[in-house]
C-alpha positions, 0 to 999 in steps of 0.5 A: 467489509463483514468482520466474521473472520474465519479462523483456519486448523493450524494454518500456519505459514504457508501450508496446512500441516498435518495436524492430526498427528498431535491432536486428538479433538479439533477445537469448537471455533475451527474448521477443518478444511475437509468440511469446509469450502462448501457452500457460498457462507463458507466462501464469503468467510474464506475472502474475507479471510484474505482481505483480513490480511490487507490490514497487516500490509497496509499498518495495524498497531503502535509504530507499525510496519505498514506499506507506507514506510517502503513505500512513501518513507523510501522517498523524498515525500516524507521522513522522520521525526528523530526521537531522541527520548526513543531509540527503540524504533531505531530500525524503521529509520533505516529504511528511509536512510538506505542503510536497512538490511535483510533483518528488518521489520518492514521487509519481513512485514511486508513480505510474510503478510503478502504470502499469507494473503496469497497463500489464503487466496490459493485456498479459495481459488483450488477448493472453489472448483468443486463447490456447489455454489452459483455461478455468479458466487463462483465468478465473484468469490474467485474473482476476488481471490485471483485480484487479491493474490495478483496484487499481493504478487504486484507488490512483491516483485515491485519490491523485491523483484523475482519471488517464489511463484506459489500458485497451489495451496500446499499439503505439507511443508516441503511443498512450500520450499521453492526457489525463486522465479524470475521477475517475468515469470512472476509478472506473467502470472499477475496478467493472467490472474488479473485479465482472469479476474476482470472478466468474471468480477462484476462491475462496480454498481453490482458489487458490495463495497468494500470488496474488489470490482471489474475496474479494480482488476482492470486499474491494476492490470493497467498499473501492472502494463504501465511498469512494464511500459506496455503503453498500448495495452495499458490503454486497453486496460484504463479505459475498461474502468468505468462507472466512477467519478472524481469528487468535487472536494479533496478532503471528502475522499480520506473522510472515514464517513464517506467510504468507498465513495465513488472515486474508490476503487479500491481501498484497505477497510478499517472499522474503529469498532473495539470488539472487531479488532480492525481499527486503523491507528497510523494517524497516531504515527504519523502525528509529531510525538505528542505529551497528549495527543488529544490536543488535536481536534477529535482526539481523545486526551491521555495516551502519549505517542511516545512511538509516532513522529513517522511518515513525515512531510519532507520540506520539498514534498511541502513545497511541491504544492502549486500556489493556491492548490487546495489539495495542500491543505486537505493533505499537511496539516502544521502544528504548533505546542507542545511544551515539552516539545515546543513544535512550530508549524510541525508538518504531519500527513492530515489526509488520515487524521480525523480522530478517534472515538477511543485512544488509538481506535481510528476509522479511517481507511487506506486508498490503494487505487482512486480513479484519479490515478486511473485518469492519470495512468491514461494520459501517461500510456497515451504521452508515451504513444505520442498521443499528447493532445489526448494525454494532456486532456486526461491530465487536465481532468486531475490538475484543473478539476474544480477541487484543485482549484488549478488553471489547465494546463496547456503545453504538448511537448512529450518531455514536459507532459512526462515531467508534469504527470509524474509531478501530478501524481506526486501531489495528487497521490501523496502519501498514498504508497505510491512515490517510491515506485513511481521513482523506481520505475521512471529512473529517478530513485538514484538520482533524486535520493542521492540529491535528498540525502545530500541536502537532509545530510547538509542541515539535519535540522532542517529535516526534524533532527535534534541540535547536533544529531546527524544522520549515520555517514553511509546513509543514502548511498543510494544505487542501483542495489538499493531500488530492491528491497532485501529478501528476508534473512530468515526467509532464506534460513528456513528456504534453502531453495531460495539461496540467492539474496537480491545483491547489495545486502 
């Protein structure tokens, strides 16, 4: 992805205020709007401009608030290093112990990033009807704008359910303060704004890396029918995904030389490179807290990750790993040292830790649709149409691939293939943001929260609390309320059309 980010008059929040009221020169490095929004350059600048946002959701910067604690650290997949010599970062930990409420980082992060995705989407997708530009940069450049702002969409009702539905780009604030729509409603605009897409982007071999493609409208339009247990059309969607192939090894996806390979479909991008400002830094972490975290291979000496010890693996995210499954050691990594922290096969997520050229400066990007989960998706929406010889194919194609090194599976019974695609996404996808959701929407999170909280609650130890520190009391009393995620206080001081607070907070 190009690094040229525009930077827009006095966009602030939601809206282009009227700035001209107090100021009398605009500066040199800007643009207003009114000459802008003109030619093809200034559109490409503009959709960069949204994909810029994507680092903020996905994790920028020191114990960040990235999508991975709602959505791998909300589940049994991974927890946290409690650090005693620490406590400042106290509040990502309640997220992972159902205790967080509508003040938190995390959801305000999450929340506010995506707006202001969306909000930089609604820029493109209104000015770009007057434009003079081509029609393949038209297709393409709103194409693009519409799966960024469906997906920003997608994310937000998943996690918060019914949102404000802001599919304008506002002149003044009170244009910006609209109560919220239901879930349905909000969902229907994701379909339309994705089967919108798919029909214009092009395809994948036409397309510049990096940026979003016709099969990654369609895979998110097959995600979206998939939640909403459309089976049929899922399928229809899946199976417009074409012209990506699987890997022939695990680790090869996650390397930051190999990018945008052919089983991406879709991923966050993050350049190492001081100067652009875009480096990734969550392997700093998601390492166990380190005097020198240099003692990792590829790592440079000095900079103590007195903030990491996140997104841990949980003992039975360890041991969900078939005997003799490959993916295990190219996805946990175990070390040993440390004097002042005498670790002992410490698990950490490996699959985003291949160094870094300076202190803190990563390249590696983030997966957010693989065709693997394509292939997965497929079998699911066929097993639930009672299609299992065709489900188990698609998931053998996963399981038994070469890269696996897996035997095929063989049992047709709908109830087993269920349990054993939801398992294969567990391991195929780990730490990918994708275990929380898939909990949720398969009717598991309750009870299978509940019964890991019990177990971390039992023996804290076990799950990398310090000799005689135990989890507060009213952790992972987990229910229904709590498979929503609160909407952010201050969203609601400054809203009052929102008023109404998802129940439980």
């Amino acid at each position: 992805m190009k690094t040229k980010i525009l930077t827009f008059v006095c966009l602030i929040g939601l809206a282009f205020s009227s700035c001209s009221d107090f100021l009398t020169e605009l500066p040199v490095t800007s643009v207003p709007k009114e000459n802008f929004y003109k030619t093809e350059a200034d559109f490409e600048q503009a959709n960069v401009g949204i994909y810029e946002m994507l680092r903020s959701i996905y994790g920028v910067g020191a114990a960040n608030y990235g999508a991975w604690m709602m959505g791998e650290m909300r589940s049994d997949n991974t927890t946290f290093l409690y650090n005693l010599g620490n406590r400042g970062y106290s509040d990502r930990e309640y997220v992972a112990l159902f205790i967080d409420d509508a003040n938190g980082g995390a959801v305000g992060t999450k929340y506010n990033n995506t707006y202001y995705m969306i909000q930089r989407a609604n820029q493109v997708i209104e000015f770009i009807e007057n434009a003079n530009i081509s029609e393949a940069a038209y297709n393409n450049y709103k194409g693009q704008a519409l799966f960024l702002r469906a997906l920003g969409y997608f994310d937000l009702v998943q996690y918060f359910g019914g949102v404000s539905l802001v599919t304008v780009a506002p002149t003044s604030y009170g244009q910006t303060m609209i109560p919220r729509s239901s879930a349905d409603e909000v969902y229907a605009q994701i379909i339309a704004d994705a089967t919108d897409a798919a029909k214009i982007l092009p395809s994948v071999d036409q397309q510049g890396k990096g940026y979003a493609s016709k099969g990654s409208a369609y895979t998110l339009l097959g995600n979206v029918y998939i939640v909403l247990k459309k089976w049929a059309e899922a399928e229809s969607a899946l199976k417009q995904v074409t012209g990506y192939t699987l890997l022939d090894d695990y680790a090869a996806i996650y390397d930051p030389n190999n990018k945008n390979h052919s089983e991406s479909i879709f991923e966050i991008q993050y350049w190492e490179n001081q100067a652009a400002g875009q480096r990734s830094d969550f392997a700093y972490n998601f390492l166990p807290i380190l005097t020198n975290p240099g003692v990792i291979e590829g790592f440079p000496d000095g900079n103590t990750n007195s903030y990491a010890g996140w997104n841990i693996p949980t003992p039975e995210m360890i041991a969900a790993y078939e005997e003799g499954d490959k993916r295990k050691e190219a996805s946990i990594g175990f070390f040993t040292g440390d004097p002042n922290y005498n670790y002992v096969d410490f698990p950490y997520i490996k699959k985003y830790v291949h160094g870094a050229s300076l202190a803190e400066h990563c390249n590696d990007n983030w997966p957010v649709y693989r065709y693997a989960e394509v292939l997965l998706f497929l079998a699911e929406a066929l097993n639930e149409q009672g299609k299992p010889e065709e489900a188990l194919n698609y998931l053998n194609q996963v399981h038994a691939h070469p890269r696996t090194g897996l035997q095929p599976l063989t049992t047709t019974n709908q109830n087993e293939l269920r349990e054993l695609i939801l398992q294969e996404r567990r391991v195929e996808l780990a730490f990918e943001n994708k275990r929380w959701l898939d909990l949720v929407r398969s009717g598991k999170a309750i009870e299978v929260m509940n019964e890991f909280g019990k177990k971390l609650k039992a023996n804290p130890q076990k799950y990398y609390y310090p000799a005689n520190v135990f989890p507060p009391a009213e952790s992972f009393t987990v229910t229904t309320e709590r498979l929503l995620f609160p909407i952010p206080q201050r969203e609601i001081r400054l809203n009052p059309e929102l008023m109404v607070q998802n129940p439980g907070y």
